[in-house]
N, C-alpha and C positions, 0 to 999 in steps of 0.2 A: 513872608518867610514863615512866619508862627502859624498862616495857616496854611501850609505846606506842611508842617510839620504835624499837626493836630490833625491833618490827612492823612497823613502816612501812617499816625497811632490809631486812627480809627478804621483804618486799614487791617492792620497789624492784629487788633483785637476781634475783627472781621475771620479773619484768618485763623486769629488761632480759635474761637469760637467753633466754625465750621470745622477742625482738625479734632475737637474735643466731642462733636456730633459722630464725625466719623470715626473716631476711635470704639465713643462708644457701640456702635452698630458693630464695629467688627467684633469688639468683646463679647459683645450677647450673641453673636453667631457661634464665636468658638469656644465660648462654652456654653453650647448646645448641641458641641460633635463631641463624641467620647473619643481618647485616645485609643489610635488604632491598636489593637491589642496582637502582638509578633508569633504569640503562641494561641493564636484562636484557632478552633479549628470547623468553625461552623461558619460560612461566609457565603456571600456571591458572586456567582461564576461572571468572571470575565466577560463584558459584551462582544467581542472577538470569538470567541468560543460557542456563545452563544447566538449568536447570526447562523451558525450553522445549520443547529437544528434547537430552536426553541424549546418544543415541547417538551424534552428528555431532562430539562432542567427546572422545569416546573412540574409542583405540585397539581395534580387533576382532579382530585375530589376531598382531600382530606389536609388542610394548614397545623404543621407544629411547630413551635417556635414561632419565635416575632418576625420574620420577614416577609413570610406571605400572610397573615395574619389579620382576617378582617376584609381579604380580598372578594370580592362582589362572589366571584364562580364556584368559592370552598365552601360560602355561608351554609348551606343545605346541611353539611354536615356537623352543624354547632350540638343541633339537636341529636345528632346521634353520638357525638362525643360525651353528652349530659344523661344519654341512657347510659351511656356504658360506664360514666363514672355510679350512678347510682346502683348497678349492677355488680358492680366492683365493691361498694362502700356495703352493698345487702350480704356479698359471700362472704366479708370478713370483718364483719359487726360486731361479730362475739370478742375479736382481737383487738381492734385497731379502731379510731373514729375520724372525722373528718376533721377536727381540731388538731388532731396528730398529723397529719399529713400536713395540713398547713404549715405548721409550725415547723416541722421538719425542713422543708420546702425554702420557707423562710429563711431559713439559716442558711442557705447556702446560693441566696439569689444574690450577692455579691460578684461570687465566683463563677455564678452561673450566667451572665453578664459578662464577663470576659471571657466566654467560649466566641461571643459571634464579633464580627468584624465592623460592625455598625449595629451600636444596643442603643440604638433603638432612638435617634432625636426624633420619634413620632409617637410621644406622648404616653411613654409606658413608664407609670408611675411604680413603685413598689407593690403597693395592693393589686395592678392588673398584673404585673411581671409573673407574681407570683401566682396568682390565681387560673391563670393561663398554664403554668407550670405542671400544677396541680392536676387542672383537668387533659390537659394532653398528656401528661406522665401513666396518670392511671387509666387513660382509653389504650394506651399502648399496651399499659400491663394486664389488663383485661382479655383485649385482644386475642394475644397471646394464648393467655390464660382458658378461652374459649377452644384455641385449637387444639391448644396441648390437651385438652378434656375430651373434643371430637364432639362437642355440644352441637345438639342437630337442630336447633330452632332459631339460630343466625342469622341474618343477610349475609356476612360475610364471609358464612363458609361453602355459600355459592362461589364457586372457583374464580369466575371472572371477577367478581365483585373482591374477593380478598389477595385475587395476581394486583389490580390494579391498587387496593389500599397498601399492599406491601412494596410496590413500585414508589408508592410516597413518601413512604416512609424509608427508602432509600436512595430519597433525593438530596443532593447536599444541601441544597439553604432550604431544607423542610426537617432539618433535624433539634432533635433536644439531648444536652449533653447526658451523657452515660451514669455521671453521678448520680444523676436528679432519677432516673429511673432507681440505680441501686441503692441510693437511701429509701425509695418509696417502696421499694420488696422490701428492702433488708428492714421493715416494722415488721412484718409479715411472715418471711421465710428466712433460711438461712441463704448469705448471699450467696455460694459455690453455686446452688443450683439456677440463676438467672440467668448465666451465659448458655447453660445446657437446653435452658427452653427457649429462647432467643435463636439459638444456633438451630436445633430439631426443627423449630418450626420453619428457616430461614432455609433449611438443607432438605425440607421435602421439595419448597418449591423453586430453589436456585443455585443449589451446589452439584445437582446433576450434570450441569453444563459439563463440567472439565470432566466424567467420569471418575470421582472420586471413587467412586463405588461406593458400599453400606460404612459409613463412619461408625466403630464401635463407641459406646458411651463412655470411655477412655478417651477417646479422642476429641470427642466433644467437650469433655472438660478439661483438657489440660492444651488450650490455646493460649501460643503464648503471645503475650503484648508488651508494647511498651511499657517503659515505668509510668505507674499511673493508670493503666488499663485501658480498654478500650474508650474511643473517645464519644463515638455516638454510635450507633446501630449501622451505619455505613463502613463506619472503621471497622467494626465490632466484625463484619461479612468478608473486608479483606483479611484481615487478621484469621481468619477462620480457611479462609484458601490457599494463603502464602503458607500456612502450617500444616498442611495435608502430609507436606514430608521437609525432608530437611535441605532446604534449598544449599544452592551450588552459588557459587559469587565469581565471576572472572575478572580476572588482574586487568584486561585491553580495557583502555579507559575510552582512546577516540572512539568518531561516529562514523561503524561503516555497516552499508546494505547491500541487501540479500539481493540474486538474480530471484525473480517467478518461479513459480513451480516448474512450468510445463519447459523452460530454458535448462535449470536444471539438472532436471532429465534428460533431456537431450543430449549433456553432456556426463553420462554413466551416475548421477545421483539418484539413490533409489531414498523413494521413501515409506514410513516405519510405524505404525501408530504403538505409543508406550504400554507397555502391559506390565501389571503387576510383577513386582520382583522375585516375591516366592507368594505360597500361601497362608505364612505369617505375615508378610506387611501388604494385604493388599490392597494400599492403595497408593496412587501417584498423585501429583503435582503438574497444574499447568506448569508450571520453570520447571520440568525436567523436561527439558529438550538437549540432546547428543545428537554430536555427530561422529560416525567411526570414522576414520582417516583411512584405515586399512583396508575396507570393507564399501565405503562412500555411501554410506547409510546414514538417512537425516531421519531421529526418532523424534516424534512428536505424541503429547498426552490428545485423547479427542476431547475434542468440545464439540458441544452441541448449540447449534445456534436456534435460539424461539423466539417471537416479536420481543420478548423484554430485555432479551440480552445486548444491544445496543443501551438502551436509557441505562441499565446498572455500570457495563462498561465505561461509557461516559463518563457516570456520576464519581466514578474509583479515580477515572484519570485526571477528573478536575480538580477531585480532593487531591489527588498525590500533586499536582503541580502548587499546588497552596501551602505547600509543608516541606521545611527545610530538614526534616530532622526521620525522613523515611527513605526508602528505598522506592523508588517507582516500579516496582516490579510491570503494575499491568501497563501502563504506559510502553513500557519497554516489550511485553508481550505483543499489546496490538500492533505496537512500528514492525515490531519480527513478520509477522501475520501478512500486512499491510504491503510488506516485502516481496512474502509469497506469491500476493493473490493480485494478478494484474487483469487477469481476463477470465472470462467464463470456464476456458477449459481448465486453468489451475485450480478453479472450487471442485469440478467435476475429478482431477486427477486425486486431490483432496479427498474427497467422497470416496472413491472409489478406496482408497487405502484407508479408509477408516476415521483418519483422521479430522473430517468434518463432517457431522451430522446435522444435516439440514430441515431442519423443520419451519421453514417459512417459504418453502416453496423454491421457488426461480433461483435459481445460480447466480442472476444478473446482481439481484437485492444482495448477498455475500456480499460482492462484489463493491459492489457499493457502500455496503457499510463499513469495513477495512480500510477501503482506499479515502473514506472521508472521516474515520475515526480518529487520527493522528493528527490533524490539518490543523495549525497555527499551533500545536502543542509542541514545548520544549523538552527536548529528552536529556534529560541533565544527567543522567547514567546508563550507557548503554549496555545494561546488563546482559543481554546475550552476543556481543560483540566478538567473544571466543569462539563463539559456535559458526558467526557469521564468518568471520576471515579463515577458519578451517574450510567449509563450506568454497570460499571463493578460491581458495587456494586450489583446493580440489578441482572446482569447474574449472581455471584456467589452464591444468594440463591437459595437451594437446592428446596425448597419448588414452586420456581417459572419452576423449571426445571422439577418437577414432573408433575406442573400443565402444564406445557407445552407438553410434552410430551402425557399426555392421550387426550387433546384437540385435538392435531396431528396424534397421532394414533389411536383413538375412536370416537373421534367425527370430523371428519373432512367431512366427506359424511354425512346424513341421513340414509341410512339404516347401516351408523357405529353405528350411535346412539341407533338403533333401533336393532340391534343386539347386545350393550353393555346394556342394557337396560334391554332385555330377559335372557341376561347371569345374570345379575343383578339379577332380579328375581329369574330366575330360583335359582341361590345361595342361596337368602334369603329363597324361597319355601326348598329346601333343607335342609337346618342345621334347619330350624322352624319342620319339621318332624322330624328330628335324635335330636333335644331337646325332642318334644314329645313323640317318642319311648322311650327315656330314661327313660325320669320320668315315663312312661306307667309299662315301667320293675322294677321301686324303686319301685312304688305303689304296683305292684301285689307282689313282694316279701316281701314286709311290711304286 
């Protein structure tokens, strides 16, 4: 019996030994993950999303921030990161020193740490966080700083070479928080004007898309943002398109979709592309999209489509699905879009009204990009849902589908008319005889 018992405790001690191993293994693991942070707003895209099309989600030549950081395919550019800070640190030497940035920097790598969504259990101490900080902060504001001047002895203002580093620089998990930029100008300059150079330079080569038209430097500086300001250069780019005008919000909360273009039509919806309201405000807003009820005019702003306009797209809609505290506008855009465009001839009917400019060729590729832009994305507010059940309301009367249809098949040339016309006649000339042969035959047998 005692040595039953003296088994059982050395059992016992066994046990909890082993439960004291595992414990600790789990402690040292979890805390080695940061708490996930609710209000971050630099993170990585869901692998669902990204199955679709990898590349739009990654960085190509240039890592900032810690998550691509250190990867084998960006390294090339460490060294041209370290010219442009010495470049940077040469134009405003007389101002500012590298001890100043640092220090700056420093200060607010706490908080600059809970912008991303995983900071980082891959060995980023304070001295790296920070020094990383520093030199991507100031190769951005450099950058910049090169274009806004039109300095002509660059690599990067070889066009392909600064389309693709500004593509990086508006990828979601390759961003660095907005703060960490405007402490490092505001040593420098006054802040007001960061967003203006940020924005000019962002609006030569990406705000064409929607036809904003020429943005006067009023506009460029009075973007408005959340409390707190923009969040990183991605935010910073929608916040600068949702504010081109003053968006419209609809009360319809459900989820409903749009018939294709080319159906549509078919049944008497005519489409519109938006044009400037007067020649004081000239400029529009993707989200101004109407529709007349009275008239069955769908107005649409144009966009222009260019190879990059997918990866920005993308990169907007995976931020807004990550963020509880926005409005999904473009999410809701591209579903509208996505709506439209089922087959080749909807991009062509598109084009032809103005409303898509295609600069990537083939109709097919539109097509494709629309219909796989939205896929596995949740639309948590369907903000144009006003537009859409006007829209459907309209196609489903019958009376509109009638009158569509003889406009399209009768009257759509001139001499359609003009042989619907004669048929016309002729008809009425017709049964106007065979009435009067009738009554001709009552009379004479009366």
């Amino acid at each position: 019996m005692a040595n039953a018992n003296a088994a059982a405790s050395s059992s016992s001690t066994k046990n909890d030994d082993e439960i004291k191993i595992w414990v600790k293994s789990i402690e040292k693991e979890r805390r080695g993950v940061c708490l996930f942070q609710s209000g971050c707003s630099i993170f990585r895209v869901p692998k669902y999303l990204k199955n679709i099309n990898q590349e739009v989600y990654t960085p190509q030549l240039v890592s900032i921030g810690p998550l691509h950081y250190g990867e084998e395919h960006l390294q090339s550019m460490q060294a041209h990161k370290l010219r442009y800070l010495n470049s940077f640190l040469d134009r405003h030497e007389e101002k500012i020193s590298l001890d100043d940035y640092v220090k700056a920097v420093s200060e607010l790598e706490e908080e600059a740490r809970k912008c991303y969504s995983e900071t980082i259990g891959r060995g980023f101490e304070k001295d790296e966080f920070v020094k990383m900080m520093v030199i991507d902060g100031c190769f951005i504001l450099e950058l910049f700083e090169i274009v806004k001047n039109g300095e002509k002895d660059d690599l990067f203002l070889n066009r392909s070479w600064f389309q693709a580093v500004l593509n990086d620089l508006l990828t979601l998990e390759n961003q660095l928080p907005f703060f960490v930029l405007e402490r490092l100008y505001g040593l420098i300059y006054e802040l007001q004007t960061l967003t203006k150079t940020f924005n000019q330079a962002i609006y030569d080569e990406l705000l064409g898309w929607f036809d904003l038209h020429d943005p006067s430097n009023e506009q460029l500086n009075s973007v408005s943002l959340l409390e707190g300001g923009a969040k990183h250069l991605l935010d910073l780019l929608r916040s600068t398109l949702i504010d081109s005008s003053t968006t419209r919000k609809d009360t319809k909360k459900h989820l409903v979709q749009t018939s294709c273009a080319s159906e549509l039509k078919r049944a008497g919806v005519k489409f519109q592309k938006m044009e400037p309201t007067s020649s004081n405000s000239p400029k529009t807003s993707f989200l101004d999209i109407d529709f007349d009820m009275n008239k069955g005019v769908l107005t649409i702003p144009t966009i222009s489509i260019f190879d990059e306009t997918e990866h920005t797209l993308r990169n907007l809609i995976a931020f807004e699905q990550g963020q509880e505290d926005i409005t999904p506008y473009f999410t809701a855009y591209a579903a509208f879009m996505d709506g439209l465009i089922d087959t080749r001839s909807d991009v062509e009917l598109l084009q032809e009204k103005g409303i898509i400019v295609n600069n990537i060729g083939n109709p097919e590729d539109v097509v494709t990009l629309f219909n796989n832009i939205v896929k596995r994305v949740t639309l948590k507010d369907p903000y144009f849902s006003g537009v859409i059940q006007d829209v459907g309301y309209y196609h489903n009367i019958l009376c509109n589908k009638w009158l569509a249809n003889l406009k399209q098949n009768y009257f759509n040339t001139p001499w359609a008319l003009i042989s619907f016309l004669a048929a016309l006649i002729l008809l009425i000339l017709t049964v106007g005889q065979t009435i009067c042969s009738i009554l001709q035959l009552a009379w004479t047998k009366h």
